[in-house]
PAVOTI-297575 format. One record per residue (C-alpha): residue number from 1; residue in one letter; x negated, y negated, z. Coordinates in pm, 1 decimal. Each point is the difference from the previous one (the first is absolute). Layout:
R   k r        x        y        z
R NUM a        X        Y        Z
...
//
This chain:
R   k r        x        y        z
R   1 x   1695.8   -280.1   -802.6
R   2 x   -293.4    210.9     64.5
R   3 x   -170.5    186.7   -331.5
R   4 x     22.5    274.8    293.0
R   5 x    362.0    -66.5      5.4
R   6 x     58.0    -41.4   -341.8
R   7 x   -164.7    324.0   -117.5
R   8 x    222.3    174.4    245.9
R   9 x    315.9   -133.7   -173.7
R  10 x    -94.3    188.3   -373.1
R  11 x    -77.4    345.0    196.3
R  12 x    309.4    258.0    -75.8
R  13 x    228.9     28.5    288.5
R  14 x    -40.1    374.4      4.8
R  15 x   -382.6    -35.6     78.0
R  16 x     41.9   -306.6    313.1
R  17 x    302.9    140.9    170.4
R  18 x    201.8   -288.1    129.3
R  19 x   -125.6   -280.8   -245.7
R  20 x    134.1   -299.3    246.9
R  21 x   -152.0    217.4    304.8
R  22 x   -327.7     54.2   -110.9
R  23 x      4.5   -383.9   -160.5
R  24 x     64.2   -102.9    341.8
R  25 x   -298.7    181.3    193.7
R  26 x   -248.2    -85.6   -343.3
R  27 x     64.0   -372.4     64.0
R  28 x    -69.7     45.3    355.8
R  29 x   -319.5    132.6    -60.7
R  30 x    -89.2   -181.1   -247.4
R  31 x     27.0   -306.6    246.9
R  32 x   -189.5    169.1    290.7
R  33 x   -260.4    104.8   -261.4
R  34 x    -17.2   -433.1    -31.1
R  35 x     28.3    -46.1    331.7
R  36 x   -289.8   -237.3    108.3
R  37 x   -235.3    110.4    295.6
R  38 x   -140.8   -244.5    274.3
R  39 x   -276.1    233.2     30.6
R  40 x   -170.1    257.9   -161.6
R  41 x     63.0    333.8      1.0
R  42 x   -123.8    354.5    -14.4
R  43 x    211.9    310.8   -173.2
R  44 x   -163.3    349.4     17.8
R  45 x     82.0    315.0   -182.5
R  46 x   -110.3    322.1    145.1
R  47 x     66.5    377.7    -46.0
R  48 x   -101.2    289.2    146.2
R  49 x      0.6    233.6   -287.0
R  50 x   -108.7      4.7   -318.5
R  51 x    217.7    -59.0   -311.9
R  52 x    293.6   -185.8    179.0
R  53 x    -72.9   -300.2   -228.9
R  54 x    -78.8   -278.9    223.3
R  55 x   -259.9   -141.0   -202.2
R  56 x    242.8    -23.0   -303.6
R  57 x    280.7   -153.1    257.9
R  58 x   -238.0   -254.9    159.1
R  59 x   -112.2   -126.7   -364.7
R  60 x    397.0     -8.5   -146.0
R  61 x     28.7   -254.6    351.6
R  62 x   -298.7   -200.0    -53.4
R  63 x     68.0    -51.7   -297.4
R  64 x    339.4   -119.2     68.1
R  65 x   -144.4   -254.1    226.7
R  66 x   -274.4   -133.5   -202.0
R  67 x    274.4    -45.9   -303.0
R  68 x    252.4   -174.0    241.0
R  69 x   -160.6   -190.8    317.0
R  70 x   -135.1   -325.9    -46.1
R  71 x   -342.0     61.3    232.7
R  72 x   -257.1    230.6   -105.4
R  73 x     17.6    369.7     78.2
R  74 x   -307.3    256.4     23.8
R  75 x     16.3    332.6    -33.4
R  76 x   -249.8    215.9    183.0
R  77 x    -77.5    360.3    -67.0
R  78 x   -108.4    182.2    280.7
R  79 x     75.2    347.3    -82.0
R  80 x   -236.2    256.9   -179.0
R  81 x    -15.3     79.7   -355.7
R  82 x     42.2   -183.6   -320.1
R  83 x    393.3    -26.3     -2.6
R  84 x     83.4   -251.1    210.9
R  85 x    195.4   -297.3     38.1
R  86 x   -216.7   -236.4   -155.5
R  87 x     42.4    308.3   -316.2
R  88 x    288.7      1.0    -26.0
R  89 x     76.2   -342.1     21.9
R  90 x   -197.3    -48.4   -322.9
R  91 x   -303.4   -188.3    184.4
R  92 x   -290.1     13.7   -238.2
R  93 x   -265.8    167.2    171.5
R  94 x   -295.6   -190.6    128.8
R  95 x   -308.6    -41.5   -215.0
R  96 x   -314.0     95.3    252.5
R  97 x    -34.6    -45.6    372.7
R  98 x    249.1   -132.4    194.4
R  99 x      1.1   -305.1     77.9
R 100 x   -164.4   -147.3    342.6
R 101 x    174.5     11.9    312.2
R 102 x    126.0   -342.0    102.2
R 103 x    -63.3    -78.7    317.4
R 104 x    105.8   -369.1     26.6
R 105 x    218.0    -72.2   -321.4
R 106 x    138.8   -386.7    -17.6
R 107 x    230.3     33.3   -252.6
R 108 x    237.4    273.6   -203.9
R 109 x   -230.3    -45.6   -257.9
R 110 x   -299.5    139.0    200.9
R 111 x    134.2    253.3     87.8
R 112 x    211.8     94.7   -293.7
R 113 x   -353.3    -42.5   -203.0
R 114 x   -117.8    266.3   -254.6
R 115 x    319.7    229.7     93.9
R 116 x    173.6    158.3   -306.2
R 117 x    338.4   -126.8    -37.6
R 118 x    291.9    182.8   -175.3
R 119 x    235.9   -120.9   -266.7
R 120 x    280.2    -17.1    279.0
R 121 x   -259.1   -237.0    212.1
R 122 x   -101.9    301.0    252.4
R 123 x   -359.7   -101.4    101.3
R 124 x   -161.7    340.5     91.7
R 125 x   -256.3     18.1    237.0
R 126 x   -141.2    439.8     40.8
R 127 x   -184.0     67.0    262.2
R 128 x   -121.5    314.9    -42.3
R 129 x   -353.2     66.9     32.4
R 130 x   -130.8    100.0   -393.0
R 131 x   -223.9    298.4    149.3
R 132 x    285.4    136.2    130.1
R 133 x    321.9    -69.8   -213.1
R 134 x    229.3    299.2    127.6
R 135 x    -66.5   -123.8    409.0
R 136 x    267.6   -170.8    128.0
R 137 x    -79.8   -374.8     99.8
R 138 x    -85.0     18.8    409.5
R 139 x    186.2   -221.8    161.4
R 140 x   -260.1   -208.2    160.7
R 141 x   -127.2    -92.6   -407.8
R 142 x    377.6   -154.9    -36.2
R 143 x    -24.8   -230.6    297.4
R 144 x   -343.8   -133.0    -65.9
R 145 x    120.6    -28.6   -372.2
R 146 x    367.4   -132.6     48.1
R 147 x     -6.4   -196.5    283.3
R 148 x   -209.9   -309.9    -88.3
R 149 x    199.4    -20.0   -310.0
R 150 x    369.9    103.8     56.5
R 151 x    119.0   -334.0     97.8
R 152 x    -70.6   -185.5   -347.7
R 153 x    271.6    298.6   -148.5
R 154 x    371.2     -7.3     93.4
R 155 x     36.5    359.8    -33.3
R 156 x   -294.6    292.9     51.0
R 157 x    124.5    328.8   -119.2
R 158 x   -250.0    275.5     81.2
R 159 x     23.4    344.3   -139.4
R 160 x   -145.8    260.0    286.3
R 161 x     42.2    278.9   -192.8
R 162 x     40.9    364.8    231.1
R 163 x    -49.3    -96.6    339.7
R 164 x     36.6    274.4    290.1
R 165 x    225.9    -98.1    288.1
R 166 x   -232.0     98.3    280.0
R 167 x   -360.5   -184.8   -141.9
R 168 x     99.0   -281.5   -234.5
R 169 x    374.8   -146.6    105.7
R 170 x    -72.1   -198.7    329.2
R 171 x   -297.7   -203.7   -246.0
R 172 x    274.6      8.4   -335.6
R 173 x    280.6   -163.6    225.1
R 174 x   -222.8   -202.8    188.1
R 175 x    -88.4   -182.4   -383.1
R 176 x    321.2    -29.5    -63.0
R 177 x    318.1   -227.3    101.3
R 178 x    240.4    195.3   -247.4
R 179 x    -61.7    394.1    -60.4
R 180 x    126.8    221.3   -250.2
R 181 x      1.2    366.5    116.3
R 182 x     33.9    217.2   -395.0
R 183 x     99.8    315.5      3.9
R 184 x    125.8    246.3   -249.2
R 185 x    347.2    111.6     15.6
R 186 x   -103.6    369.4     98.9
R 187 x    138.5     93.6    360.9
R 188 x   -342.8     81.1    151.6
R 189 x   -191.8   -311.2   -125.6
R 190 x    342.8   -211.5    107.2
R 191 x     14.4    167.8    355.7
R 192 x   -358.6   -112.5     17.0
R 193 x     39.6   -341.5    -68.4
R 194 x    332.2    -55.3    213.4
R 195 x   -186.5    171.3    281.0
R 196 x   -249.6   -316.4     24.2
R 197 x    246.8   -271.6    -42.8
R 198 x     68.6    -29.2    361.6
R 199 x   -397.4     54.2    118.6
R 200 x    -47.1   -376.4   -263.7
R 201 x    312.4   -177.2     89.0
R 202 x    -24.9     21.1    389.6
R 203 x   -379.4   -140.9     41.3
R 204 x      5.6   -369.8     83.6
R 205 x    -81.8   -239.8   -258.8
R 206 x     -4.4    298.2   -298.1
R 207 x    113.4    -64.6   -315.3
R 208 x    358.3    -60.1   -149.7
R 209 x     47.0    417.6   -171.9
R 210 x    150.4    107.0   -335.2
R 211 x     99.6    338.2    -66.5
R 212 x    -40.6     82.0   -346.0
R 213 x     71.7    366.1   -178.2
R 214 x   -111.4     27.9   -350.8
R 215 x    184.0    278.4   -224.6
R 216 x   -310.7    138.1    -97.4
R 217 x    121.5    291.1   -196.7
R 218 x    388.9   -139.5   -108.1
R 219 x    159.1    258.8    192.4
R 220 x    123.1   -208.7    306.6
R 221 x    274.7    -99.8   -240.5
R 222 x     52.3   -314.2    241.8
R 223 x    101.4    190.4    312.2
R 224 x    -34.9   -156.3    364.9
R 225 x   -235.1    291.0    155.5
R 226 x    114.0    130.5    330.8
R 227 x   -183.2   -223.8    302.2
R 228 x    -22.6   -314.5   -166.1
R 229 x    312.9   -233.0    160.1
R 230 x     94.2   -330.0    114.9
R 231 x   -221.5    133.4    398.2
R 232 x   -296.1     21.7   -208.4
R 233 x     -8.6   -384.0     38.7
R 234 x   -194.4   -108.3   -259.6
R 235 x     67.2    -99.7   -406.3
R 236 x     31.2    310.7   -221.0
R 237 x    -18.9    -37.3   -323.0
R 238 x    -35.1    254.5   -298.8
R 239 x   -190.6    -16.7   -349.5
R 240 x    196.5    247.9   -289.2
R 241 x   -283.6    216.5   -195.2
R 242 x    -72.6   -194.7   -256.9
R 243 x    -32.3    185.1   -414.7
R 244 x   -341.1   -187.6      3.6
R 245 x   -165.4    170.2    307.4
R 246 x   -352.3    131.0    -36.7
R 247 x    -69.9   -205.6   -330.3
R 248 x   -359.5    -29.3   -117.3
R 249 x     41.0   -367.0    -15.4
R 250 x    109.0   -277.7    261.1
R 251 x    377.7    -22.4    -91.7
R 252 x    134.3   -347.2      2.7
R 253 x    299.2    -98.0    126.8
R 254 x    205.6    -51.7   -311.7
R 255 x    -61.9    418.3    -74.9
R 256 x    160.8    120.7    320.8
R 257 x    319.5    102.8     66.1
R 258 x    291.7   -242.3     86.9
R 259 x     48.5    174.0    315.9
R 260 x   -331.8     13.4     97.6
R 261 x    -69.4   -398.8    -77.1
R 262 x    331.1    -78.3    222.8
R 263 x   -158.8    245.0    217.8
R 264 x   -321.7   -208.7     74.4
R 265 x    195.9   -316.7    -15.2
R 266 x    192.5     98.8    318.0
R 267 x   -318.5    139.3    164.8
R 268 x   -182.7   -299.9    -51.4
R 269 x    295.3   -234.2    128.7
R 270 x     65.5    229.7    318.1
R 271 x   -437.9    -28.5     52.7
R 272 x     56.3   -391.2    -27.1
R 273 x    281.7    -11.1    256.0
R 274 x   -191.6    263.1    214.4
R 275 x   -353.4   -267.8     -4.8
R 276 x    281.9   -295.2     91.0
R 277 x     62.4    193.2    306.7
R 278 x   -382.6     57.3    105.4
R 279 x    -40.3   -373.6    -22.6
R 280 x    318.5    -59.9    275.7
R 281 x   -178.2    328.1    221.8
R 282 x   -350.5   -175.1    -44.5
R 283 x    114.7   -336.2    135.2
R 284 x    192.5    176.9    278.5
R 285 x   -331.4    137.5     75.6
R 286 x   -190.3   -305.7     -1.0
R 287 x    280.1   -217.9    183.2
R 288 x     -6.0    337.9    273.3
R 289 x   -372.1    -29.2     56.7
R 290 x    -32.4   -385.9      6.3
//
């Protein structure tokens, strides 16, 4: 049995629900987080306000990943500001310049070189520019930076930070194969986010999309908002506020909440089955324009 599995069996009833339910959808994400990938691929988070806590949601995946999946698994912070992913992860912070752009890497070692690496075996890679810490990455710096290296990692998980729909989201799903829309559970921020669901899934070729609502503030108190249903055709998953929001520290894994570590589980098996399904679109591409 997975330790995933296992530490699900000593949780009180009262706090899981339906023990053999939620037993049952843990060990089927715990074998899509496994699940091995022909190819590499790209997961984005992206938000378009402030404070809906996709930086701390992106990190609680990665980390997931890099703990769990056999290949290696970068995380990439592309947002602005010092609490990112790669923060909140627990990546130690890098000593100096960054390191030079590899153009031509041979090897994962090349182009994992002089990257920080966290206990969990993230291997962070920031690419914002020093002289400007609170600018968001431009999306142009992630493709020079990312794509000569992506292929030696089995998973890139890049945190965009606030991205506005009109400028930024064409580039943001463009980079990625799976994207994760987070948004808080407040109606207006929620309406906001459902509204551009349709405008990602119906370009060609965009990426697999993940709805996820963070209870920022604990007073969603786990109810399905108005809007979001079954014709919303995507994945929509929800992360509980969590007592250790807002902490001064990184907060690992062990000090959240049960519900919030199940949470992430499922959100990181449902992003694993959503990046299966861009590899079977991506070869019906290829196969249509042969």
């Amino acid at each position: 049995m997975s330790t995933l599995a296992a530490g699900l069996r000593s949780l009180p009833l009262a706090l899981v629900g339906s023990a053999s339910a939620r037993l049952h959808d843990l060990t089927n994400a715990d074998a899509a987080i496994r699940m091995p990938l022909t190819l590499n691929r790209r997961v984005g988070f992206v938000q378009a306000c402030g404070g809906a806590g996709s930086s701390t949601v992106a990190a609680g995946v990665a980390s997931i990943f890099a703990n769990r999946r056999a290949g290696l698994v970068l995380g990439v912070n592309a947002s602005g500001g010092d609490r990112n992913l790669l923060w909140h992860a627990g990546v130690p912070a890098l000593e100096g310049a960054l390191p030079p752009a590899r153009t031509r890497p041979l090897s994962a070692a090349e182009a994992s070189a002089g990257l920080p690496v966290a206990r969990s075996g993230l291997i962070g890679l920031d690419l914002r520019d020093p002289a400007h810490p609170t600018t968001p990455v431009p999306s142009r710096t992630w493709f020079d930076r990312i794509n000569p290296v992506s292929r030696f990692f089995d998973l890139a998980i890049t945190d965009w930070g606030v991205r506005g729909w009109q400028i930024d989201l064409a580039q943001v799903a463009m980079a990625s194969h799976v994207l994760c829309v987070v948004t808080p559970s407040r109606r207006h921020e929620l309406e906001d986010a459902v509204a551009v669901i349709p405008a990602l899934t119906g370009v060609a070729d965009g990426p697999q999309v993940v709805l996820v609502i963070v209870d920022v503030s604990g007073s969603s108190r786990g109810q399905t908002p108005q809007g979001v249903g079954p014709d919303l055709g995507v994945p929509v998953l929800r992360i509980p506020h969590d007592p250790s929001a807002g902490s001064a520290k990184p907060v690992p894994s062990a000090s959240m909440s049960a519900r919030t570590r199940i949470a992430y589980a499922q959100l990181a098996g449902t992003i694993m089955t959503e990046a299966q399904l861009s590899l079977g679109a991506e070869l019906r591409h290829s196969e249509a324009t042969a």
